[in-house]
N, C-alpha and C positions, 0 to 999 in steps of 0.2 A: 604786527597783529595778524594781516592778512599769512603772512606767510605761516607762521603758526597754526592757524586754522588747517590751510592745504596740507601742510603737513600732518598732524593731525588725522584729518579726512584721510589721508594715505595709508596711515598706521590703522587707522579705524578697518579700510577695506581691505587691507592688507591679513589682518587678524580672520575676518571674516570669511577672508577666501581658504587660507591656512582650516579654519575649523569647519568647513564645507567639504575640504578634501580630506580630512580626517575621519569625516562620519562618513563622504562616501569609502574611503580606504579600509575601513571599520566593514562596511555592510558586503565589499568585496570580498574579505577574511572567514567572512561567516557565510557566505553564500558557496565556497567548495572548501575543501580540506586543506588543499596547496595550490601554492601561486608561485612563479618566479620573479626575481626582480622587473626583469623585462616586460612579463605579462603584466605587470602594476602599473608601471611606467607610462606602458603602451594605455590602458583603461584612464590611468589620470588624466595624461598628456603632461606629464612632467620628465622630470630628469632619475635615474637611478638611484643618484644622492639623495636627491628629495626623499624617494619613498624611503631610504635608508632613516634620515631623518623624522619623518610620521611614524615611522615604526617604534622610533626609538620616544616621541613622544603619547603615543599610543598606551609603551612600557610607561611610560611613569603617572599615567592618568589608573592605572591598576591592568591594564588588557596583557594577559600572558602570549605574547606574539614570537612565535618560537623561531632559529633564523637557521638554516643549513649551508656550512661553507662551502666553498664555488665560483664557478663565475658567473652561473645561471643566479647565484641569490636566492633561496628558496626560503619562503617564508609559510606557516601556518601560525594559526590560533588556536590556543593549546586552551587547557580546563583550568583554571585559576582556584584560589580558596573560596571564590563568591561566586556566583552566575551575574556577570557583567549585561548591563544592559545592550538586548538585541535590536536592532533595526531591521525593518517592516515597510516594504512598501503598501499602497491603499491591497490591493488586490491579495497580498500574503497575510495581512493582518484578517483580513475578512475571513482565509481560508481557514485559518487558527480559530476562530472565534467557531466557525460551524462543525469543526472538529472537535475543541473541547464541549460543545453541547453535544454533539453526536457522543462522546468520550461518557460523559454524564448516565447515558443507558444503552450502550451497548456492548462490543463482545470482547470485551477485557474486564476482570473482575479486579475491585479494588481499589477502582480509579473514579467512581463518581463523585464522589465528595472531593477529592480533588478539582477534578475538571473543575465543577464549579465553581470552587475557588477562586481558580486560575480566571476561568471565562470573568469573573467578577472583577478582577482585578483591570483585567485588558478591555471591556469597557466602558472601566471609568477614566482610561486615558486616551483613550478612541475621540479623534474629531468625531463633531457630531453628525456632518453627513455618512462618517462611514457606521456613525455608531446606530444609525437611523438602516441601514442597510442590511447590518448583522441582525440588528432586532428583525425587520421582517422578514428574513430568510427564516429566522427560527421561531416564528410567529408562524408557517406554515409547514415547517419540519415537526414529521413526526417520527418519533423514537424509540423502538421496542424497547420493551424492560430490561432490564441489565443479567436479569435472573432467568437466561435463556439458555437451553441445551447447549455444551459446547463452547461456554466461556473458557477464556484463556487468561491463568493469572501473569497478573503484570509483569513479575520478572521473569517469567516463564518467556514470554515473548521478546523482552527487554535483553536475556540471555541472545536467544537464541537471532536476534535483528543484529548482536553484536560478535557474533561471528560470523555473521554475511557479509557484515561491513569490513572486519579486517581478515577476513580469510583462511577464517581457521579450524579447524577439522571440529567438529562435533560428534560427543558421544554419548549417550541416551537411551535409554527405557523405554520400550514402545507397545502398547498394549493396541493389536491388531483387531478388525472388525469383529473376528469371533472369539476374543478374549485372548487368544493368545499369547504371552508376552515375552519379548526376544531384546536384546543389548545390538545397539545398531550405532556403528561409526560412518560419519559421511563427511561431506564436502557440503558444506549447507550453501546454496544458491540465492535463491528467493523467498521472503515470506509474502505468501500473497491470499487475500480475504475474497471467500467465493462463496456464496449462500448462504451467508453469516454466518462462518466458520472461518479457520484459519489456518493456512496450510502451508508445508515445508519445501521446496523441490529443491530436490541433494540429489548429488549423485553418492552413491551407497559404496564404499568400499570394498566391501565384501562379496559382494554381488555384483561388481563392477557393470554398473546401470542407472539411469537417473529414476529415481523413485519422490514418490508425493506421499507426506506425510500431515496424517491431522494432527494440530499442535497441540489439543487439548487429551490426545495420548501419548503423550511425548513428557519423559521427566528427566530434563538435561542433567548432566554429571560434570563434575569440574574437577579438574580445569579443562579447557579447551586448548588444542593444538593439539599436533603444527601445522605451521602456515602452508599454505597449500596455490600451488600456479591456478588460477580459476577456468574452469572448462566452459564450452560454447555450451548454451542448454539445444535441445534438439529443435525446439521452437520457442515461440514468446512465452515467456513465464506463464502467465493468466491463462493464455489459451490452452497452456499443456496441462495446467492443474485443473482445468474446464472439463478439458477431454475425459481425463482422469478420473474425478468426481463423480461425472455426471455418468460413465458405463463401467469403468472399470471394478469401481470400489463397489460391483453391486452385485446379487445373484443373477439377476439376468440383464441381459444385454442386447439392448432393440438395437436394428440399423434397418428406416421406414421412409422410401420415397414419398413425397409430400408433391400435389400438385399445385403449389403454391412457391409465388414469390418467396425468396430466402428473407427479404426484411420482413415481412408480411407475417411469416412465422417464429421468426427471433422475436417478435413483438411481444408474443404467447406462450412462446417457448419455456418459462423459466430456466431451469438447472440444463434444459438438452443443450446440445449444441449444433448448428446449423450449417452444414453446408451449398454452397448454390453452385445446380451445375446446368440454370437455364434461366432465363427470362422468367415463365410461371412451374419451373419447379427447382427441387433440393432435396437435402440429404438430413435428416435427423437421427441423431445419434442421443441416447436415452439410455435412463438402466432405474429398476427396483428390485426388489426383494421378492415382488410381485406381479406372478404373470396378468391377473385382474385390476392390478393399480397400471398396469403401463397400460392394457385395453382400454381403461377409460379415460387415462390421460389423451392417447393420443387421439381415442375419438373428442374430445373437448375442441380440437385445434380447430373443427368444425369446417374440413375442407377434404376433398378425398386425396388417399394414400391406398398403400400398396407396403404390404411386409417383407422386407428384404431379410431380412432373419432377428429373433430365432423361429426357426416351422412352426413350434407349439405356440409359437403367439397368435397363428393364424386361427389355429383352435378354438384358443381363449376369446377371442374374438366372439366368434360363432356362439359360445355359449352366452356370455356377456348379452349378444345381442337378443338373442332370445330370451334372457332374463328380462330385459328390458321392455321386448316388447309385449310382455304378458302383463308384464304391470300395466303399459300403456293402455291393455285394454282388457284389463280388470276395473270390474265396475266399482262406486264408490264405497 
């Protein structure tokens, strides 16, 4: 009888460790595209049979786990006929939940009634400490309305994220600042979200050059390809569509030492972008459409500068200021 039991107990923990490494092997799968045998192996601490065998039990619980011959072993998780359930640690489950409320009103059109859905569904399976965490996160989240200049529809973006991902030449409709509209084949690189907008940085075929594109004038054309060797970008994605945005895409174009600390003015900055080339000073780099909106932009920063160009803003200045000061001291 005793022995029974221990055995038992063996079979019991035996089982338990068996589906321990299956959900971790699961959450491995899903967290890159590809894995090698060995890479599995090594993360288990098991043997390459092993993983062969999870794999193969993996297959028969429904998980489409697709396997490339070799000696490396290469395994991915492919798309099955259902969406097989994902695993989530505390901190990636939280992220999702603040994403699809953020999703609920902001700059993809299409998707609010979704999001919420989804958000609805995921916490009502949510422990409750983490489900007590997302609540107050989005207890003090606030969320422009979904009906904002510059929305990007869903597959719009959903296209064009899926040939970043596999590498493949994109060709599209582009309706430029002042209306213009031109057919543009690229290398799509990045989609990256900058003043609640959404933007493309490709390098440009034709014009063989990296360029930034707003997505919400952008009407992909399909199919896409070919696959394409992926090029270094000149700088960090974010920063080069910063640069971009924020002087190039504009009629004019401020460059305004700043006698202040560089964090000091990133803080105020919005859209500009900052450079620091001292302990209490740096470099701001700005652009509008307006020589009188950049004047009083960057008088707001409410620290002294110096106009490094353009000349005529030194003007606008001067008038600006004496607009001002007559109101100051006009009576009531």
């Amino acid at each position: 009888m005793r022995s029974g039991t221990v055995r038992d107990a063996c079979q019991t923990a035996a089982v338990l460790e068996t589906s321990a490494r299956l959900l971790r092997l699961l959450s491995l799968l899903q967290s890159r595209r590809d894995w090698t045998g060995p890479e599995l192996a090594e993360r288990l601490d098991v043997t390459a049979r092993t993983v062969r065998r999870d794999v193969e039990r993996l297959r028969a619980l429904g998980y489409p786990v697709h396997a490339t011959p070799g000696t490396a072993g290469g395994y991915r998780l492919g798309a099955g006929a259902a969406l097989p359930p994902l695993l989530l640690d505390d901190d990636e489950a939280i992220a999702v939940a603040l994403c699809l409320r953020t999703g609920a009103g902001g700059s993809v059109e299409g998707i609010e009634e979704t999001s919420l859905r989804a958000l609805a569904k995921l916490e009502q399976v949510l422990p409750s400490r983490l489900r007590r965490r997302a609540q107050a996160m989005e207890a003090v989240a606030v969320v422009r309305p979904a009906s904002q200049p510059g929305a990007v529809a869903q597959e719009v973006l959903t296209a064009i994220g899926a040939a970043c991902r596999d590498h493949e030449r994109l060709r599209f409709d582009y309706r430029a600042h002042g209306g213009t509209a031109s057919r543009r084949t690229v290398e799509p690189h990045s989609l990256v979200h900058h003043g609640r907008r959404w933007y493309l940085l490709a390098w440009d075929t034709d014009r063989q050059d990296w360029r930034t594109f707003r997505v919400d004038r952008m009407d992909p054309r399909s199919p896409t390809g070919p696959r394409f060797a992926p090029r270094r970008p000149p700088a960090d994605a974010a920063s080069y569509v910063a640069r971009g945005v924020t002087s190039r895409a504009y009629r004019h174009q401020a460059v305004v030492v700043v006698h202040a600390p560089a964090e000091a003015v990133a803080e105020y900055a919005g859209y500009a972008t900052v450079e620091s080339t001292g302990p209490d000073s740096c470099v701001l780099r700005t652009g509008s459409e307006s020589l009188d909106a950049l004047a009083v932009y960057i008088g707001m920063l409410g620290v002294d500068f110096e106009v490094r160009e353009p000349p005529e803003l030194a003007e606008r200045l001067r008038v600006v200021a004496d607009r001002l000061a007559r109101a100051a001291g006009a009576p009531r």
